[in-house]
ZAMARGU-4260 file (C-alpha; in steps of 0.2 Angstrom, whole numbers, plus 5000, padded with zeros to 4 digits):
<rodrens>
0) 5435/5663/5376 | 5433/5663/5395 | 5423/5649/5397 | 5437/5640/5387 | 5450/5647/5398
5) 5440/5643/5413 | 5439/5625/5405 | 5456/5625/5403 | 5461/5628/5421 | 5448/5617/5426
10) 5459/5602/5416 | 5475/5609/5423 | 5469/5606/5442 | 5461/5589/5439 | 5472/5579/5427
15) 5489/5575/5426 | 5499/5577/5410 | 5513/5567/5403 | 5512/5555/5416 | 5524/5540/5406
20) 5534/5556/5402 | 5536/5561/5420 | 5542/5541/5424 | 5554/5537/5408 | 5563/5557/5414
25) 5564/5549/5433 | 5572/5534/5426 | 5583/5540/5414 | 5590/5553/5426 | 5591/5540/5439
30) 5600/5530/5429 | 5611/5542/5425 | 5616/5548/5440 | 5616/5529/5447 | 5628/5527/5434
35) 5639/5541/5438 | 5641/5534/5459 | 5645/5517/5451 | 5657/5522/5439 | 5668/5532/5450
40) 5664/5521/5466 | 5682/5518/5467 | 5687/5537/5464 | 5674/5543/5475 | 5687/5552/5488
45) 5695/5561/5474 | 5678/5566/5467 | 5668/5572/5481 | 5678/5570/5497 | 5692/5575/5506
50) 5703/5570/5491 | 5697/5583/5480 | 5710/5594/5473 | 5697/5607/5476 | 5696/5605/5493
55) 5682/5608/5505 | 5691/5625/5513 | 5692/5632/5494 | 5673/5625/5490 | 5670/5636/5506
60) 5679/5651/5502 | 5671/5652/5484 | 5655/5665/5490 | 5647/5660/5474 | 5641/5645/5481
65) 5630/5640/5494 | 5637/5628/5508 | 5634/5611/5503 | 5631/5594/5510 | 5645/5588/5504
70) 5657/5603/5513 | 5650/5596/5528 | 5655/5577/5524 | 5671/5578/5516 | 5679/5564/5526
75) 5676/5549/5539 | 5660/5542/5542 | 5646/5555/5540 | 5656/5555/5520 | 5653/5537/5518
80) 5634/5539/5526 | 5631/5553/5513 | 5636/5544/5496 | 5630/5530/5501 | 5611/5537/5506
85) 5616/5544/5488 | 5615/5526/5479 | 5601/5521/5490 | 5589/5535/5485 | 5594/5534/5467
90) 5589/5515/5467 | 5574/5519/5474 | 5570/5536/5464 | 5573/5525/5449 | 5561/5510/5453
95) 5547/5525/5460 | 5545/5522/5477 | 5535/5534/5489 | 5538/5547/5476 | 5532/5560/5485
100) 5547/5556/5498 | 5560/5549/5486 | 5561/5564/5473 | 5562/5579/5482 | 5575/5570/5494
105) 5585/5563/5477 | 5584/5580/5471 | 5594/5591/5486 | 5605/5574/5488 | 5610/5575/5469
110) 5612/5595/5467 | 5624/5592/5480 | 5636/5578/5471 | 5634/5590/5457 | 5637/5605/5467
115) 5652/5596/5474 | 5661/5592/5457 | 5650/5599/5443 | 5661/5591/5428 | 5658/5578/5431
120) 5641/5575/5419 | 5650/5585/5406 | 5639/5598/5402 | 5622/5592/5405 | 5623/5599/5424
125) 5616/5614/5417 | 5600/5609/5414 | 5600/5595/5430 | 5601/5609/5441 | 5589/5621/5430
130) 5575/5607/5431 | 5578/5600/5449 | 5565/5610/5456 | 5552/5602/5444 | 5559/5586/5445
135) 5555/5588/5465 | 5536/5589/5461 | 5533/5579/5447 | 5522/5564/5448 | 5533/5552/5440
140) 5528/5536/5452 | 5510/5535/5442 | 5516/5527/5430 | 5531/5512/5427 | 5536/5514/5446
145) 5534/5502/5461 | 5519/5515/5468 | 5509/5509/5452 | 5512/5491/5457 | 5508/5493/5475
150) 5491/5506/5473 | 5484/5490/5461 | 5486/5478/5473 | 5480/5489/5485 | 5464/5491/5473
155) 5456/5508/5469 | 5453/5521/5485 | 5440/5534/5485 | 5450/5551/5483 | 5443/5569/5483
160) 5447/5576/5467 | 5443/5593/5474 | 5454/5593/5490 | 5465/5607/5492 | 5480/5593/5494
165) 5475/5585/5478 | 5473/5601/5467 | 5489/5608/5474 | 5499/5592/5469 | 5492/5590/5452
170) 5494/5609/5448 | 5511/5607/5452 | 5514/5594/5443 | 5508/5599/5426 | 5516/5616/5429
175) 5532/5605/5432 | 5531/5598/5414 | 5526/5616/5407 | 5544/5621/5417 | 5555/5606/5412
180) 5550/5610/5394 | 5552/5627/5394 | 5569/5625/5399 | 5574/5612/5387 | 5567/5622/5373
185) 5580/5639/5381 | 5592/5627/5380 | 5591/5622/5362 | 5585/5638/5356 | 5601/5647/5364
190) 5612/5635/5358 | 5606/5632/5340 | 5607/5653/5341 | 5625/5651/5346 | 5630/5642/5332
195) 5622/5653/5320 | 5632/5667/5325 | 5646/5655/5323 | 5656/5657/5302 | 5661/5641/5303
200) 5643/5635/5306 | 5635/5644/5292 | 5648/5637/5280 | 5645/5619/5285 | 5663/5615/5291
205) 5660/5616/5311 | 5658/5597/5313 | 5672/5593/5306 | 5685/5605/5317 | 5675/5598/5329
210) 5678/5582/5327 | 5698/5586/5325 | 5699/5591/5343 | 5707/5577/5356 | 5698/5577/5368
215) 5680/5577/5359 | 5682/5573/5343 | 5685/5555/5333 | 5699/5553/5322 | 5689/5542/5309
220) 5675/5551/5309 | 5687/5567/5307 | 5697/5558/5291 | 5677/5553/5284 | 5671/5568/5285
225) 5685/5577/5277 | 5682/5564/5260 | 5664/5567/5261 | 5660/5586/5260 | 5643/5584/5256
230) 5637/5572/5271 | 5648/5586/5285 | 5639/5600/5275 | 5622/5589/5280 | 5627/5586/5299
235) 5633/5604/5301 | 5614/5611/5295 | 5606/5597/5304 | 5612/5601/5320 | 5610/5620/5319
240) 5590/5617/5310 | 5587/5606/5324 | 5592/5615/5338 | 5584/5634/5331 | 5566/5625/5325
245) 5566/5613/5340 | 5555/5625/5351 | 5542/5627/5338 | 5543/5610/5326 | 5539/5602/5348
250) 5524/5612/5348 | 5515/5605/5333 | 5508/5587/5339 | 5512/5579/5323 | 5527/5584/5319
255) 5534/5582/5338 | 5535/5563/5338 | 5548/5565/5325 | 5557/5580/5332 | 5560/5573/5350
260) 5565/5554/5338 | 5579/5568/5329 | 5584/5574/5346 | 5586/5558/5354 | 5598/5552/5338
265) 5608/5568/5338 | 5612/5564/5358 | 5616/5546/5355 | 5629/5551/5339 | 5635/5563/5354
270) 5638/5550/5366 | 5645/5538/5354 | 5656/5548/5343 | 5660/5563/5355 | 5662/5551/5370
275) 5650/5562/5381 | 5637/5550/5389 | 5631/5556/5404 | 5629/5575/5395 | 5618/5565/5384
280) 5609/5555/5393 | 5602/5569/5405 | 5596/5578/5387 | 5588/5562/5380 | 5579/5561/5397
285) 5573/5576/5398 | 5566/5576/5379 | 5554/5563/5382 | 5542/5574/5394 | 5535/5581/5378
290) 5527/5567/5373 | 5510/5566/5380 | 5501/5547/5384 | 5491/5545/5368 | 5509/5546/5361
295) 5517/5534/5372 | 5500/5522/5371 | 5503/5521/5352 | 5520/5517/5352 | 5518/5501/5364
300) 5506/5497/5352 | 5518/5496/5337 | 5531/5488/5346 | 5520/5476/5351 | 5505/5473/5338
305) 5498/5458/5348 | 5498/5461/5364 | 5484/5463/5375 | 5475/5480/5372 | 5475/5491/5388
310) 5460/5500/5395 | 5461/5518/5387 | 5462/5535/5399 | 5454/5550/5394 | 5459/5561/5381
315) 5474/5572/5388 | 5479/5564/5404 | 5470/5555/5419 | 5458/5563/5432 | 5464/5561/5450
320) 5455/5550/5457
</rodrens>
């Protein structure tokens, strides 16, 4: 067992994990939030800036809150500077440029737009600013990112897979995944426990009162539900099995291609019928770090049969090197 474990800790320090993972959650949340600066480009003033109706002497006087960026740039130039440093670094975040410079700098610049005006991702600033930290250290230029492109051109280069520098970063980086996991597995677990606790839950109906409120729901999905008893009972129980067994169903390798596929349905019924894109979005970004390479691998390969195999890494993630 501890030769195990010491093999273990071995793998930990010297390969990267989920590295297509890492880049499909940097694009997706730099989409997302690219999306949310275009958006509201116009309405940029009343979202973030002097034109807030929480102004930037209330944001002060709230003590629950750390000064922000955005409380020191709420008009006139050093504004403008600020959201439009913004757009640039989610553009480069997005297509994985200088990584180790982009993310952590895309990170504090985008918890302070959220910080700023929180409502405006619906929901899913919860776990943005729960995984922010992670999303900081994570190697998410290895793969699908401008770095890739420039490190083949540039040919392989002779690194130290020992080096303190090159342990530190790959321990962090798998210990990011392991963190960005965890907390979307609290965040299903807690919810899916919320709704249990909930009546109207248990007996199959809470989908449908959903769905009758204004500023969520869908009037003709409300009226089909209401004729079809049995396919509400169904979404009622999906959503609350889902969200209570995602944690464990995640763990088992075989069953986990198909629980993250249920997820990333669930989240775009959400965004279609509830009108809730940017909430889901962050959600479905953040569920595909738990697929591993050998899973990503595979589905390129059904999607497209022909093409051209590519070499193989090793079993569990790539050495650094």
């Amino acid at each position: 067992m501890i030769t195990t474990g010491r093999h273990l800790l071995d793998r930990l320090a010297t390969h990267r994990y989920h590295l297509y993972g890492s880049a499909l959650v940097r694009i997706g949340i730099g989409t997302t939030i690219l999306y949310i600066c275009l958006a509201n480009y116009a309405a940029r003033h009343l979202f973030w800036g002097a034109d807030n109706p929480w102004s930037p002497d209330l944001f002060r006087a709230d003590t629950s809150r750390p000064i922000g960026l955005y409380t020191l740039a709420s008009s006139g130039v050093w504004f403008e500077v600020l959201f439009h440093g913004q757009i640039l670094l989610t553009l480069l975040y997005i297509v994985g440029y200088r990584g180790r410079i982009v993310a952590p700098l895309f990170c504090i610049a985008t918890f302070a737009l959220l910080q700023r005006n929180s409502l405006i991702l619906s929901g899913g600033e919860n776990l943005f600013m729960a995984i922010t930290p992670f999303l900081a250290v994570l190697d998410g230029t290895r793969r699908l990112s401008l770095d890739r492109v420039i490190a083949r051109r540039r040919g392989p280069r002779r690194v130290l897979r020992d080096s303190p520098l090159v342990v530190l970063g790959t321990v962090a980086h798998n210990a990011a995944v392991l963190a960005i996991a965890v907390q979307v597995c609290i965040v299903y677990f807690m919810a899916g426990m919320y709704k249990v606790a909930g009546p109207l839950w248990r007996s199959g109906e809470a989908v449908y009162y959903i769905m009758g409120v204004p500023l969520f729901g869908s009037s003709g999905v409300h009226a089909f539900l209401a004729d079809h008893l049995l396919i509400l009972s169904a979404v009622t129980y999906f959503t609350v099995v889902l969200q209570v067994g995602f944690p464990v169903l995640v763990l088992v390798r075989r069953t986990r291609p198909f629980v993250i596929a249920a997820a990333i349905a669930f989240h775009v019924g959400i965004a279609v019928v509830m009108a809730l894109p940017q909430f889901a979005l962050i959600m479905i970004s953040a569920e595909l770090i738990f697929c591993d390479d050998k899973h990503y691998r595979a589905l390129s390969r059904l999607l497209r049969p022909r093409s051209a195999e590519r070499s193989e890494m090793p079993e569990g993630g790539i050495p650094v090197s």
